[in-house]
N, C-alpha and C positions, 0 to 999 in steps of 0.2 A: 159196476162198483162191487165192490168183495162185502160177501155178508159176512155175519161173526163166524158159520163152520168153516169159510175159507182163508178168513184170518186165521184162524185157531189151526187150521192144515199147515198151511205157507210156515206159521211160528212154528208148529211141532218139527215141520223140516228141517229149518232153518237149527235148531236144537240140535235134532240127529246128525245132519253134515256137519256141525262145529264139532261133534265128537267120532266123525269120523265113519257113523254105521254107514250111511249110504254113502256106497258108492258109482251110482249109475247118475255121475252128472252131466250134464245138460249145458253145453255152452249157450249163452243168449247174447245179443246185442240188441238194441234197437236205436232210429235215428231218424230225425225229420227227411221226409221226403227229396226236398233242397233247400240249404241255407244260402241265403244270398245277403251279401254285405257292402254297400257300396256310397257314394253320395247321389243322392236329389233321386231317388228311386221310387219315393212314394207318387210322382209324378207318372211311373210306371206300371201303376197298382190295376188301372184297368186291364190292361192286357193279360195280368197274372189272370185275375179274376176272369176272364174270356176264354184262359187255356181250360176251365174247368166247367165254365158253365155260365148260360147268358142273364140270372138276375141276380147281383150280390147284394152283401146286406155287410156293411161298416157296422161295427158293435165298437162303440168309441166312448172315452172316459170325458167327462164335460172341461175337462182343460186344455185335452187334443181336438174335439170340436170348435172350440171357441180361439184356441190358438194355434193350432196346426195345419187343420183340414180344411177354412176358409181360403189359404194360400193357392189350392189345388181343387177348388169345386166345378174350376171352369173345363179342368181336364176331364171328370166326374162329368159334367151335362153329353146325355144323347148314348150315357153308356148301363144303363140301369142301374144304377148303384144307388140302393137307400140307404143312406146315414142316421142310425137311430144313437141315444145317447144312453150309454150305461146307469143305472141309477144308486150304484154305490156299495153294492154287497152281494158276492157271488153265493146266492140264498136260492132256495127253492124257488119262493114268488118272484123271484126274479128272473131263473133259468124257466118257469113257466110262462111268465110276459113273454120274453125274447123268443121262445119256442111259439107261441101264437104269433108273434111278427112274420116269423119264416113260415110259419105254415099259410097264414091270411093274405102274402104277398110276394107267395112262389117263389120263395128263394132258394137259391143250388149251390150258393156257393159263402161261406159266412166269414168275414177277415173281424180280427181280435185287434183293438189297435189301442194302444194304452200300455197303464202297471200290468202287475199281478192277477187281480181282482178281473177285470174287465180280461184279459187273456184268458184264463180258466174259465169264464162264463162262455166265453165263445167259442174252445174245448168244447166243455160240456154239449152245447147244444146242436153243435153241429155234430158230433159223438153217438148224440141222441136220436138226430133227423136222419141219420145218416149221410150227412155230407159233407165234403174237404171244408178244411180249413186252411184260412194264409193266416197266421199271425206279425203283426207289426209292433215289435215291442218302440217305448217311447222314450223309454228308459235301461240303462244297463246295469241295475240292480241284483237279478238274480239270474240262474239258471232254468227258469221253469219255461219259457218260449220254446223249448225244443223237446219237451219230456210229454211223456203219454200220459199224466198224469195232472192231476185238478184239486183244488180244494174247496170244500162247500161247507159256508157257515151258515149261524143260525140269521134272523134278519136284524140282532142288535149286535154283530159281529163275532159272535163264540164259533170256535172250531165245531163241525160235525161231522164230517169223513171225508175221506180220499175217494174220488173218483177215480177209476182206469180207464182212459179209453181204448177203442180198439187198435187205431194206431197214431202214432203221433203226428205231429203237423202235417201238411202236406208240405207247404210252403213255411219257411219263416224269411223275412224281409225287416233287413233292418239298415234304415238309412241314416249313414253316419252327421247330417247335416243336423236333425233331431236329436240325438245324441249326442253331441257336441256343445248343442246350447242347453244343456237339461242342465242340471246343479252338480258338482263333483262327490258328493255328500254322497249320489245315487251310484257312481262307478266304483266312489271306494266301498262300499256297503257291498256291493257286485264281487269287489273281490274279496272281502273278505268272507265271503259266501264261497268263490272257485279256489278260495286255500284250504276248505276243507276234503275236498274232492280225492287231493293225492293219499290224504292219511288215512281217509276211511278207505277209498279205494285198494290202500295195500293192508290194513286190518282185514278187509275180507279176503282179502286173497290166504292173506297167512293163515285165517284158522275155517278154509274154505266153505264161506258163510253166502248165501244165496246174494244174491245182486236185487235193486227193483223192480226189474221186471220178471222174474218171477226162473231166474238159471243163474248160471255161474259166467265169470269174468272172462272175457276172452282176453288176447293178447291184445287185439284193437284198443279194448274200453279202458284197459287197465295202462297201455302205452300213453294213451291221449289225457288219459289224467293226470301222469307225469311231467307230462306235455303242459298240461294246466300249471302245473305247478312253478315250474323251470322258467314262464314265461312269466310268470306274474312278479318273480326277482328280478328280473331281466329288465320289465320293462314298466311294472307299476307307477312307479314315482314319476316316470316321465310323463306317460297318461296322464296321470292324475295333472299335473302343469298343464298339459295340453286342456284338459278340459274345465280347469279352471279360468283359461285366456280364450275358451270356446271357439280355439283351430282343431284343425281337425287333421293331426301327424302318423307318422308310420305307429310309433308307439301308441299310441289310441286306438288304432285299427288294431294291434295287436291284444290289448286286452278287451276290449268289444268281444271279439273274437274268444277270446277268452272266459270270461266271464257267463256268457250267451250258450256259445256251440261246443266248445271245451269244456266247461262243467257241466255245461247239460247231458254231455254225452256218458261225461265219466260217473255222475252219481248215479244215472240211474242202469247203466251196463255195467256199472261196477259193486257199485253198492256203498251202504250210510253204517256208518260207527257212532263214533263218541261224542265227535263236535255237534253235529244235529239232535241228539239226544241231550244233550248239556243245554242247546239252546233252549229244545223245549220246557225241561225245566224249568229253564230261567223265565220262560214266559209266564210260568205260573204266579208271577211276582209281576203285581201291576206296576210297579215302578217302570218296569222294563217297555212298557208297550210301547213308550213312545221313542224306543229305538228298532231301528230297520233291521229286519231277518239276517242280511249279513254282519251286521255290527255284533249280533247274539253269538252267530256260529262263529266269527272270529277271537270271540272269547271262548268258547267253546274248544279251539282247535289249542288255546292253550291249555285250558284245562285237561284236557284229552293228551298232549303230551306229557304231562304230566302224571296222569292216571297211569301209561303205558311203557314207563322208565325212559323217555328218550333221550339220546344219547346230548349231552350238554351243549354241544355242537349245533346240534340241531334246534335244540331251544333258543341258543343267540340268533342263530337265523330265521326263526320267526317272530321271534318278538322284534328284533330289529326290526324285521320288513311291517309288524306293526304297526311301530312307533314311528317310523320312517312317512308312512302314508296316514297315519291319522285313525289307525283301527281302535279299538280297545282293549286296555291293558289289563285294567282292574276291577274290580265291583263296582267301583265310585262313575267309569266311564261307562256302565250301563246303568246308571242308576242305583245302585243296590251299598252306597257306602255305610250305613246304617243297618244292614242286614245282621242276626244275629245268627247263632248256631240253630236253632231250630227252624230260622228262616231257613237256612245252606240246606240243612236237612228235608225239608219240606222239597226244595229244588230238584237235589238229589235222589229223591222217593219218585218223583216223576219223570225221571229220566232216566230210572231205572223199572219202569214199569214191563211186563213183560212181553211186551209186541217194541220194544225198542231196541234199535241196533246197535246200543250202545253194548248190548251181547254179542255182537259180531266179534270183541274185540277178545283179547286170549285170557284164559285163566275165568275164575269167576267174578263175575263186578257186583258190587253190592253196594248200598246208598251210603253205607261208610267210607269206603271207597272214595266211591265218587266226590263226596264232601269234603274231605280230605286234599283232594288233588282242585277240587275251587279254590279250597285257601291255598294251597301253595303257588296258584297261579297268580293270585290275587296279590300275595305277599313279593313276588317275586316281580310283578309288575313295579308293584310299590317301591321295592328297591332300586328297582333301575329308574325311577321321574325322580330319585333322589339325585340320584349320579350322574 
């Protein structure tokens, strides 16, 4: 985990390269071990767990215990596998339980199986013990299954830092049968998370601004985010039917894929702008909590074109693909229709803080700025649920 002098290094760099002093850059990529995406795989999960090591430990959220992992216990008997139940918040007391689990019970091998929350716990602790991890997302919500990276709150859920680990999954496994039957609410929230992926990925390329892991964009990280991009016009809306009627179609495989190994690749080989920075903002406004990380960044990404003059063109094509799938348009679609100016401003103070990549982007950003290009996103949403 980065302490404050190596925050303060990373930002001072991140600084110098956006203006060009250094120039001894560093290509980086990084990537899960193997992704594997297919149906009825979790069937398969012992054998994962056996290429690695003979006692595993299931780190499972209590709605996949009780509705998922009953289906497959019988494949589980005679293979070592203990099934412990997450208890709600990727927190200290918590990554300290789960760490005495594995250590009281010789575990070698740790599978994450669930959201967010229950995935970065089993990151972390296997990070910590030193041992692989297979993550099994349950949901296709966001990009975070395939990233070397964690988030750890406090235990009544506040943010308190980013974890790095040393390297990212070994295994990610994700069975489309699971996914399929989860809520559509959770795939478009997914994508509206992998539509930010292309913009910031080429804001940093343009004013050659450090990536997440810790170099600069290769052509790999920076291709495949486009790749994210292209495919979520392509094939969105169809998805989205598919996993409304809970089949399980090419177009669904498509954005899985998307969503998952696509954006996970591109934000963090490529690197974060505007729209993640706009999110976090907006989280500073409790109205918003009770919308999903991609529904925020989805507003975010229009804000964020709008911050960065883009070309008119390009605006009908993402707010259509919006409004198409059910993203968010306006203030009022994350909660905030009664926000005033000093609310906006309050938002925009925070997402212009200065460890935020909302400075990857070109020219200076400033909380004026920023405020500015909320309302015009907002206003512009507004016009178009007229029409």
């Amino acid at each position: 985990m980065e302490n404050e002098s190596e925050t303060s290094e990373k930002n001072t760099k991140k600084a110098s390269d956006k203006s060009g002093i250094n120039q001894n850059r560093v290509l980086k990529a990084v990537f899960p071990g193997k992704y594997i995406q297919g149906e009825g795989l979790i069937a398969g999960l012992p054998a994962s767990i056996r290429s690695f090591g003979k006692h595993g430990m299931i780190l499972s959220s209590h709605s996949v215990k009780s509705n998922i992992l009953p289906k497959y216990l019988q494949t589980f008997v005679g293979n070592n596998i203990l099934i412990e139940e997450f208890r709600g918040e990727c927190c200290e007391k918590e990554l300290k339980r789960v760490s005495d689990i594995i250590v009281r019970n010789n575990i070698d091998v740790v599978v994450g199986m669930g959201g967010g929350k229950v995935i970065d716990t089993a990151k972390i602790v296997s990070d910590r013990a030193g041992l692989p991890v297979i993550i099994v997302p349950t949901i296709a919500s966001t990009d975070a299954p395939c990233s070397g990276c964690a988030v750890i709150y406090s235990e009544v859920g506040v943010f308190e830092s980013v974890y790095y680990q040393k390297m990212n999954p070994q295994v990610v496994l994700v069975d489309m049968h699971v996914i399929a039957g989860s809520p559509a609410r959770f795939l478009v929230s997914g994508m509206g998370d992998a539509l930010a992926t292309w913009f910031e990925a080429r804001s940093c390329e343009r004013t050659q601004s450090m990536n997440e892991c810790g170099g600069y964009s290769t052509m790999t990280g920076l291709n495949l985010a486009k790749l994210c991009y292209d495919t979520l016009l392509l094939y969105g809306h169809a998805a989205k039917t598919a996993n409304e009627n809970n089949i399980i179609t090419p177009a669904l495989y498509r954005i899985v894929e998307t969503n998952i190994l696509l954006s996970g690749i591109g934000f963090e080989s490529s690197g974060l702008a505007s729209a993640h920075s706009i999110h976090n903002g907006l989280s500073a406004m409790e109205e918003t909590h009770v919308f999903y990380h991609g529904e925020k960044v989805a507003f975010g990404v229009l804000a964020g074109l709008h911050l960065t003059d883009a070309l008119p063109s390009e605006m009908e094509t993402v707010y259509s693909f919006c409004e198409k799938i059910g993203l968010p348009t306006t203030l009022n679609d994350i909660g905030l229709k009664n926000i005033d100016k000093s609310g906006l401003m309050k938002v925009a103070t925070k997402a212009c803080a200065p460890a935020e990549g909302i400075h990857h982007e070109a020219g200076t950003i400033t909380p004026e700025k920023v405020m500015d290009a909320i309302i015009a996103a907002d206003a512009m949403g507004k016009i178009r649920k007229m029409n």
